[in-house]
N, C-alpha and C positions, 0 to 999 in steps of 0.2 A: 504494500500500500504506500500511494504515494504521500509525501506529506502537503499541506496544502501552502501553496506560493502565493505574493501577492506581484502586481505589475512591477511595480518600481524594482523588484529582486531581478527581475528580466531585464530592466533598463539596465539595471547596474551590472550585470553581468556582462551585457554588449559592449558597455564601452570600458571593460576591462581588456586590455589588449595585449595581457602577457602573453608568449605564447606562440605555437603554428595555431594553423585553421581549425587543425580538430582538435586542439586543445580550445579555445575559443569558442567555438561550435560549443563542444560538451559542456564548457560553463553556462552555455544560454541555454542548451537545453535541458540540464539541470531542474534550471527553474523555470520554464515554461512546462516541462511534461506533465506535470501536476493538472495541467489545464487542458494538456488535448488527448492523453491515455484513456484509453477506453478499455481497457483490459489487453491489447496486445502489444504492448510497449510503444515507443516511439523512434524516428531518427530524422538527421538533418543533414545538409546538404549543400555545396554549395555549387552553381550553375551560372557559367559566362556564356553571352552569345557565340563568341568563336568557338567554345569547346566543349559545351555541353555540360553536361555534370562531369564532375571531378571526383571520382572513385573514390579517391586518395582520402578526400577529405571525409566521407559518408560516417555518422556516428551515431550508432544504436544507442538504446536506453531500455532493459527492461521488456526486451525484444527476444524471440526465442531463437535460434538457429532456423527451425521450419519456416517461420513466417518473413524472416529475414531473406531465406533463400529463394523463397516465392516469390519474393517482390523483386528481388536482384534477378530474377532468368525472367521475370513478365521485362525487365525495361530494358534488357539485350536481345532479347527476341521481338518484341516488338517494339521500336525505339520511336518509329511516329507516334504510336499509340500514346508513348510514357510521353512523349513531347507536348502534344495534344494535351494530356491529364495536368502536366505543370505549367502548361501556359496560364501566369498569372493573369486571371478576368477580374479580382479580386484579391484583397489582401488574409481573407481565408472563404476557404469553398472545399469541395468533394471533388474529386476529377470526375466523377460524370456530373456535377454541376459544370465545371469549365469545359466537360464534351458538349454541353445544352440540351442534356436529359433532363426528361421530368425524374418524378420518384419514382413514379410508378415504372419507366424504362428502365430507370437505374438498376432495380429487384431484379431484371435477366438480361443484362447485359451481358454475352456471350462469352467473352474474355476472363470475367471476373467471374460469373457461373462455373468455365469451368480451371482456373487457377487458384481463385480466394475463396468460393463460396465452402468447398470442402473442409477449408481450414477455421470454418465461422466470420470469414472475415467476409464485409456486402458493399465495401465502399473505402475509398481513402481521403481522408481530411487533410488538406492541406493549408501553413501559412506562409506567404510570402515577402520577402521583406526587399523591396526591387528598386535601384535605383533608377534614373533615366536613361542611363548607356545600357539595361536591358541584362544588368547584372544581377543575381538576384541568392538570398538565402531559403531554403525553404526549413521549416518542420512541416514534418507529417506523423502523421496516425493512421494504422489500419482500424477501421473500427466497424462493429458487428451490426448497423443499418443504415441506411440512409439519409438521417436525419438532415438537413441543412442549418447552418450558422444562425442565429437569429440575428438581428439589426442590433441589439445590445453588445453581439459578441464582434460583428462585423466593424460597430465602431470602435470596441474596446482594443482590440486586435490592432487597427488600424494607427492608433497611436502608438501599440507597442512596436512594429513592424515601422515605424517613421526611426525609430531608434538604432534598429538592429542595422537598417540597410545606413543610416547615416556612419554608425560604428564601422560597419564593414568598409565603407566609402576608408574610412579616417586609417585602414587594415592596408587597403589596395596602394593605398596612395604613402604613409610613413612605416609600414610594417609595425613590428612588436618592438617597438623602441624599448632600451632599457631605460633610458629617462626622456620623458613625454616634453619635457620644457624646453630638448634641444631643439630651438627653431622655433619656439611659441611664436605665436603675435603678442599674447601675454599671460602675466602670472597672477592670479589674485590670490589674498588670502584667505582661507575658511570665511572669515566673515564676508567678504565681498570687496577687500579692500584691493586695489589693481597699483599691485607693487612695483610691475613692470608693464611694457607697452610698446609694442613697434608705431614707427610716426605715424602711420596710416587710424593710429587708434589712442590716438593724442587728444580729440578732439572733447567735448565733454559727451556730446551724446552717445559715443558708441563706447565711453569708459560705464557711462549710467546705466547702458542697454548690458554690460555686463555684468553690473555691478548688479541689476537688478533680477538677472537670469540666475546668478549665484544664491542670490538671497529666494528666489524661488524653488530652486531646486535643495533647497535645506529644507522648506516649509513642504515638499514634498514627499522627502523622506519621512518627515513627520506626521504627514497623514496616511500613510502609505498604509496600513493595514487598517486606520479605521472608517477611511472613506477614498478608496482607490482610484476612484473615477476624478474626484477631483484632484487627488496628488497627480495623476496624469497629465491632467488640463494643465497643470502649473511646472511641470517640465516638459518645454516644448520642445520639437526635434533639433532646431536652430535657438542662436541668437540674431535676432535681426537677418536673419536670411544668408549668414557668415559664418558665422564661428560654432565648432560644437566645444564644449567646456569637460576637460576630463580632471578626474581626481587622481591627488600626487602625493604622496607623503618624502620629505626629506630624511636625511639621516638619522636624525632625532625623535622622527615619528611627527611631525607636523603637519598637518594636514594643509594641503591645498590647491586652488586649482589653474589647470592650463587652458589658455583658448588657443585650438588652431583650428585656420579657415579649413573650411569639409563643406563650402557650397557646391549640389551639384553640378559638373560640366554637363553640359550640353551642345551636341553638333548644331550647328548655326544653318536653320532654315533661314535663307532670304535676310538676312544683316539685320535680326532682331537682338536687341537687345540680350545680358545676359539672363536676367530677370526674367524678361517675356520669355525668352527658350526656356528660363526651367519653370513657371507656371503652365506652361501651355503643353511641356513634355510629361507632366505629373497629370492635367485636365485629358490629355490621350490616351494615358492609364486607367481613365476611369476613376480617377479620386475627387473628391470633392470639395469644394472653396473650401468650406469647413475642415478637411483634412489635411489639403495644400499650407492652407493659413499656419495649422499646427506643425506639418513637416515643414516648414521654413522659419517658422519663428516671426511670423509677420502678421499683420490684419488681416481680416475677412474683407472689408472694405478694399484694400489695398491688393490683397490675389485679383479680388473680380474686377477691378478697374484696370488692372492687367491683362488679365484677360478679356477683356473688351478691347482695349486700344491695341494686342496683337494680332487676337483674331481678325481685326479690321484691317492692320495693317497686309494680312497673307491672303484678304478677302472670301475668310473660308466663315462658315456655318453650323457646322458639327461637330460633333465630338467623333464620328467615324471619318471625317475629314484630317481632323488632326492625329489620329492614331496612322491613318496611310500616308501623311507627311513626316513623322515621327521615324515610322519602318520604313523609309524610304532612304534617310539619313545612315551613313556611314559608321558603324559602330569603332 
């Protein structure tokens, strides 16, 4: 039995970045499994567009050999099929949710009838954690019906999942540094105070936009088990659509923290902005002002008036419009 986790132990474990991948990995999903185990353990993963999943990295939890091996010869033997199932449509769903079954198709789907249904397993749960370059972490779950995600889990998920692809972003890009500060933009200290500062972050508003990210994510921690949803809302994925903010202890044991820039890149449709490319690369995803707003650390106000002035500027209309401009761009 697992023990029970709350969000903020998931945040914290992503942007822990001792480590390889599947060390990393298994710390997150540590504390995620708690949430998606359904009795036959869990594993995660991670997936780049040029290579697919990475073997190397794949880390069980709680998983049997049988059901492990099931899963492992369904996605070499049929490899569209397993592509198909993890194309993120969301930031979590069923793979025959992402094939566009109902439930009722789901109960005999052919494949899973005759590889998973044997084993009790009717369906696979998956979360995704995807940057814009089409990078992406998954957990998954075999689990024994069809159930779909409700709207409470879809957006609670969704804030965690803004964390894990920011961390992994923060993985790709500086590795498992043994000390996070070399090359900060800057240092604060536990309380909020910004000890240090590159000139770009001189200014008062982006030392207060930290100062005030820091003093949020304390009051986070501190709600974190007795009201989860709002300790989430108050550790946003960004600050100010820049900086992610990691935790450092020095020699002494002193706590405190580093900001380096982890804004997503974006290939440049048509000489937008950076801004408009990653609002408009996250709205082709499928996520919502509301989620945008939180994965960046910015207004609600301010994603949609982004999105307004870029959609207008590409002269496009839809959100299927923007998803085949997005895949059309160069990874």
């Amino acid at each position: 039995m697992h023990r029970k986790s709350d969000a903020i132990a998931i945040v914290e474990a992503a942007y822990n970045l001792e480590g390889d991948n599947r060390a990393w990995l298994t710390r997150v999903l540590e504390q995620a499994a708690p949430r998606l185990d359904r009795g036959f353990g869990t594993n995660a993963s991670v997936f780049h567009p040029r290579s697919g999943i990475d073997e190397s990295t794949i880390v069980t939890l709680g998983m049997s050999d049988e059901v492990h091996a099931v899963l492992l010869e369904g996605s070499r033997t049929l490899p569209d099929l397993a592509r198909r199932m993890y194309a993120p449509n969301a930031v979590i769903a069923t793979a025959t949710q992402n094939l566009g079954m109902t439930e009722a198709e789901a109960l005999s789907f052919p494949p899973f009838a005759k590889r998973l249904h044997p084993i009790g397993v009717r369906d696979l749960l998956g979360v995704f954690a995807v940057s814009p370059d089409g990078a992406f972490c998954t957990l998954s779950a075999p689990i024994p019906d069809v159930r779909r995600p409700s709207k409470k889990e879809v957006a609670r998920w969704g804030m965690i999942t803004a964390h894990i692809a920011a961390a992994a972003r923060l993985r790709r890009a500086i590795g498992a540094l043994p000390d996070l500060s070399d090359g900060a933009d800057a240092i604060l200290s536990a309380s909020g105070v910004v000890a240090y500062a590159e000139p770009s972050l001189q200014g008062v508003g982006a030392r207060e936009s930290l100062r005030r990210a820091a003093h949020s994510i304390d009051r986070a921690r501190s709600k974190a088990r007795a009201n989860e949803e709002e300790a989430l809302g108050l550790w946003q994925g960004l600050v100010a659509g820049r900086w992610s903010l990691l935790e450092q202890f020095d020699t002494d044991g002193r706590r405190f923290l580093v900001a380096r820039r982890n804004d997503p890149q974006v290939g440049d449709p048509r000489a937008l902005t950076l801004r408009e490319r990653q609002v408009l690369a996250y709205v082709g995803m499928g996520h919502s002002i509301k989620l945008i707003a939180y994965t960046l650390g910015l207004s609600m106000g301010s994603v949609s008036g982004t999105r307004t002035r870029a959609m207008r500027k590409l002269g496009l209309r839809t959100q299927a419009d923007l998803a085949k401009l997005f895949a059309a761009q160069p990874q």
